[in-house]
N, C-alpha and C positions, 0 to 999 in steps of 0.2 A: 415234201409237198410245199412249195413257194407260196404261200397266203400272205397277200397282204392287208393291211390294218384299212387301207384304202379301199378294197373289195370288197370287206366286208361291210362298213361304213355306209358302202352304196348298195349295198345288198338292204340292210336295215330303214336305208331311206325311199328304194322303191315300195315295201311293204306299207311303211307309214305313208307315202303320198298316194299309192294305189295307181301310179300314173309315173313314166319316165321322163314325162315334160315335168313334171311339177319336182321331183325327187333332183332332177338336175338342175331345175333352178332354185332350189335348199342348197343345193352343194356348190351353186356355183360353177357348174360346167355346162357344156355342150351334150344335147341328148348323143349326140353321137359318143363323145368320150365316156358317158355313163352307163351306154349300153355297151361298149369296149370293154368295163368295169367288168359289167357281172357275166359277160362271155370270158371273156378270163377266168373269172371266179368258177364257172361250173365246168369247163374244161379242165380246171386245175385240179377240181373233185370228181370229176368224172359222172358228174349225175345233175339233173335239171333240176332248179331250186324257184324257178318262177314259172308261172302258167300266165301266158300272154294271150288276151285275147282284143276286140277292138273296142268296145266298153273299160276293161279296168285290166290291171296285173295282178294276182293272187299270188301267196307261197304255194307249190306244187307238196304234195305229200311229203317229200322228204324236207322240203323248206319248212313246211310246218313242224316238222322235229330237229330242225338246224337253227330255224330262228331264237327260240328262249337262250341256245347254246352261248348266240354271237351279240347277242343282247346282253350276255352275261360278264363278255369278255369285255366288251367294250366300256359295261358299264366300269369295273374294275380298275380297266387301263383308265376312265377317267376317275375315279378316285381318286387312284395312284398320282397322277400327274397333278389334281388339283391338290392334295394334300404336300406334293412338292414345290406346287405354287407357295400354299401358304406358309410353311418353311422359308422357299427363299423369301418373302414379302414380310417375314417376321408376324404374321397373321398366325404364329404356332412354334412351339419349341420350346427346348429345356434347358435350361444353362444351372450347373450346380457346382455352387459360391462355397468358399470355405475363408476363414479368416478369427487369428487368434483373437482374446476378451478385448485387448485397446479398441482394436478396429472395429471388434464387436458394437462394443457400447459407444461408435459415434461415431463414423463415417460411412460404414457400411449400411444401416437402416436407408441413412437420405439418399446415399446411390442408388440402391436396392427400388425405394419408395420411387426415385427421380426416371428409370428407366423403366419402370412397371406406367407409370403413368404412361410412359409415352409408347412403352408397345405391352398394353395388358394382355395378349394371348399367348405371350413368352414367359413360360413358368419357371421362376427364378426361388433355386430349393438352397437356402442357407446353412450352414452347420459353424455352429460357432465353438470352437476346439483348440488345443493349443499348437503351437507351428507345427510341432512336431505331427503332430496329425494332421494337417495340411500338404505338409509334404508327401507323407504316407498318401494319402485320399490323391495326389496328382499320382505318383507310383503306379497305384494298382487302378488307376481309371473310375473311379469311384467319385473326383471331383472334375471340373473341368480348370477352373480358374480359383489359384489360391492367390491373397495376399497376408502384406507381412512387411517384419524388414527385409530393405533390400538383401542386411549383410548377412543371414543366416544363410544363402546358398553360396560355397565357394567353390562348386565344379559344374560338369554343363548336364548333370542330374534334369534339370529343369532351365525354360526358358525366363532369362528375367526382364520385365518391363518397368524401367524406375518410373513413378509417376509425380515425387516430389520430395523434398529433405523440409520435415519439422522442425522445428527449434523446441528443444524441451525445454522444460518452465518445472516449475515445486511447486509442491501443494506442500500448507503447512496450517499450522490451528491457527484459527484469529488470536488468539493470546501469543505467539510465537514475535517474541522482539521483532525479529526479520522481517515481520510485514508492515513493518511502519515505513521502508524503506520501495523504492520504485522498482529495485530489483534485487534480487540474491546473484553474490559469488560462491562459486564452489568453494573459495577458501573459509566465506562464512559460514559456509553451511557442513564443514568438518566434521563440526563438534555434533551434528545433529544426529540422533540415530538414524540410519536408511533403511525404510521399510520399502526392501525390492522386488519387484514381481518380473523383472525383466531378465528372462534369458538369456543367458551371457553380456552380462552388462558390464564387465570386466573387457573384453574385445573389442563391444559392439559401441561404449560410451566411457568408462573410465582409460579407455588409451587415450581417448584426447583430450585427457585433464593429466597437469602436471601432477605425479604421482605423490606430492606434498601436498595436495589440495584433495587428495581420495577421502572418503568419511570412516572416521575412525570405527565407527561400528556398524553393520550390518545387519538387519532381521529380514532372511529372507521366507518368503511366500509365493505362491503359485497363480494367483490373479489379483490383479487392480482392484476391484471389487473388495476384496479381504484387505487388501492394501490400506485402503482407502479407510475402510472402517474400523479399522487400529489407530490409524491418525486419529481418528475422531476422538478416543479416548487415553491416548496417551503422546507422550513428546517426541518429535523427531520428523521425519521428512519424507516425499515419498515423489520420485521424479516421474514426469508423465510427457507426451506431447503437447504440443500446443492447443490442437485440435480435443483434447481431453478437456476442455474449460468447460464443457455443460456438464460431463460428468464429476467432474472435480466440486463445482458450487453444488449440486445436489446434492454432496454432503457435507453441506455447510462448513467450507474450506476456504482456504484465500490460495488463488494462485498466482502466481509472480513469475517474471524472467528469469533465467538461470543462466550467467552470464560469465565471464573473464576464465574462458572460453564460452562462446558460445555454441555446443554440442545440437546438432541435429541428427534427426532420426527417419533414415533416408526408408518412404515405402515403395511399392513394388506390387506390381501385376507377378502372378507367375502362371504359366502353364505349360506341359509336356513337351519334349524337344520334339520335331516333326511331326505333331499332330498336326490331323487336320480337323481344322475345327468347322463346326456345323454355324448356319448363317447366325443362328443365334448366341453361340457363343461366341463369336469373330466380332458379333454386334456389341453385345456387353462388353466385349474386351474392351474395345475401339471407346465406348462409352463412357466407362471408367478411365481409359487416358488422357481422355476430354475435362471430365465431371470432375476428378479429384485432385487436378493444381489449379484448377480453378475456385473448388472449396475452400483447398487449406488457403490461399490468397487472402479468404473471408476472416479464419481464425486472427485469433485476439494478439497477434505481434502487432497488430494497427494501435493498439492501445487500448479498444473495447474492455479487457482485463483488468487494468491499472484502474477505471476511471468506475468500476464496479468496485473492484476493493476500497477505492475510498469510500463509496457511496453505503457502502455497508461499515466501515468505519464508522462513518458518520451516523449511522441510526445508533450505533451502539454508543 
């Protein structure tokens, strides 16, 4: 039985206007093409659905048990379509964020904070987890959009999106010799113990230091945070990105350049190879390869870093 969404349309608008001149000029036709409408329509059902007389148009008996039906339908089909509206219009949607503790504790919140501004009905669900579960969470669908370092994918598992190369910098105790100076070399920085939290940091950052300039000792741990506050109470060193400088001063740290090589720490959009991704997540993607080479720009290689370490120098 051929019904269309158009017959029925005009079936619901004679009832409301009680009149075929009025219902056609709501729909914007010709009474002729409106009443062509609903003679189609009750041919196609085989039964009369309106009572015409020269006063008004009524539903006939079975129109009175068809109308809640087509009232019901239509109401739905427009649900359906405005709730696809506000999908594509970013007026609605899910995008779910994954990203290890670095990106955690500082580029992700202002992302996060800087696209919620601007489209607050896109519900954006964070999980802050180590790569290893990031990758996992694109896998099995569970994330939409991981970041990270670039270098931990080396097959086409996942799609990668580079979105900028860090310069890593040290954190070290304000008592540390090293900080009287504008920046650290790795060769100075040998002798220091290396409190590491980075996952393959043998691949990922000691291949691009000549391997006489490696640190003789290693203490390793499993997040920056822990990292961080072992510096605070004992000697030694702890390498981070650049963009790490608000985390690093919060606890009461000096961070410096890490130079003769200067080693970057290249990050990375990732998400699932041939997905197709929903207006919202394609949105946030797009926003984030916007948003985050134009942050790290901001970080403290400008010198904002250097010119803090003296200033706290100097109260001490």
């Amino acid at each position: 039985m051929d019904v269309t969404l158009r017959q029925l349309r005009a079936f619901v608008a004679v009832l409301d206007a009680s009149s075929f001149s009025e219902a056609a000029k709501a729909m914007h036709l010709s009474q002729a093409a409106l009443s062509g409408l609903i003679k189609e329509l009750e041919s196609r059902l085989g039964v009369r659905l309106l009572d015409r007389s020269t006063r008004r148009v009524s539903a006939s008996a079975v129109g009175e048990v068809f109308e809640p039906l087509v009232r019901r339908v239509l109401s739905n089909l427009d649900e359906a379509l405005e709730g696809l509206t506000n999908l594509k219009d970013l007026r609605r949607g899910l995008v779910r964020v994954a990203a290890p503790e670095t990106l955690s504790c500082t580029l992700l919140p202002e992302l996060i904070a800087s696209y919620s501004s601007r489209y607050p009905g896109v519900d954006v669900r964070f999980d802050d987890v180590p790569i290893q579960q990031v990758l996992a969470g694109l896998d099995n669908a569970s994330t939409d959009i991981g970041f990270g370092p670039a270098g931990v994918v080396t097959d086409e598992t996942v799609d990668v999106h580079f979105m900028c190369a860090d310069p890593l910098w040290v954190a070290l105790r304000a008592d540390d010799p090293l900080t009287e100076g504008e920046a650290v070399s790795w060769r100075g920085l040998r002798d220091r113990p290396l409190i590491n939290y980075m996952p393959n940091i043998a691949i990922n950052v000691l291949a691009n230091v000549p391997s006489r300039h490696h640190p003789r000792q290693m203490v390793s741990v499993h997040r920056v945070n822990t990292a961080l506050s072992m510096l605070r109470v004992r000697q030694g060193a702890v390498i981070c990105p650049s963009m790490a400088e608000p985390l690093v001063r919060g606890f009461g740290l000096q961070f410096l350049p890490l130079e003769q090589p200067t080693v970057r720490w290249s990050i990375a959009a990732f998400v699932r190879p041939g997905a197709s991704l929903s207006p919202a997540v394609e949105s946030f993607l797009n926003y984030a390869l916007d948003f985050v080479p134009d942050r790290a720009r901001k970080y403290p290689e400008s010198g904002r870093a250097r010119e803090a370490a003296r200033s706290i120098k100097r109260r001490r």
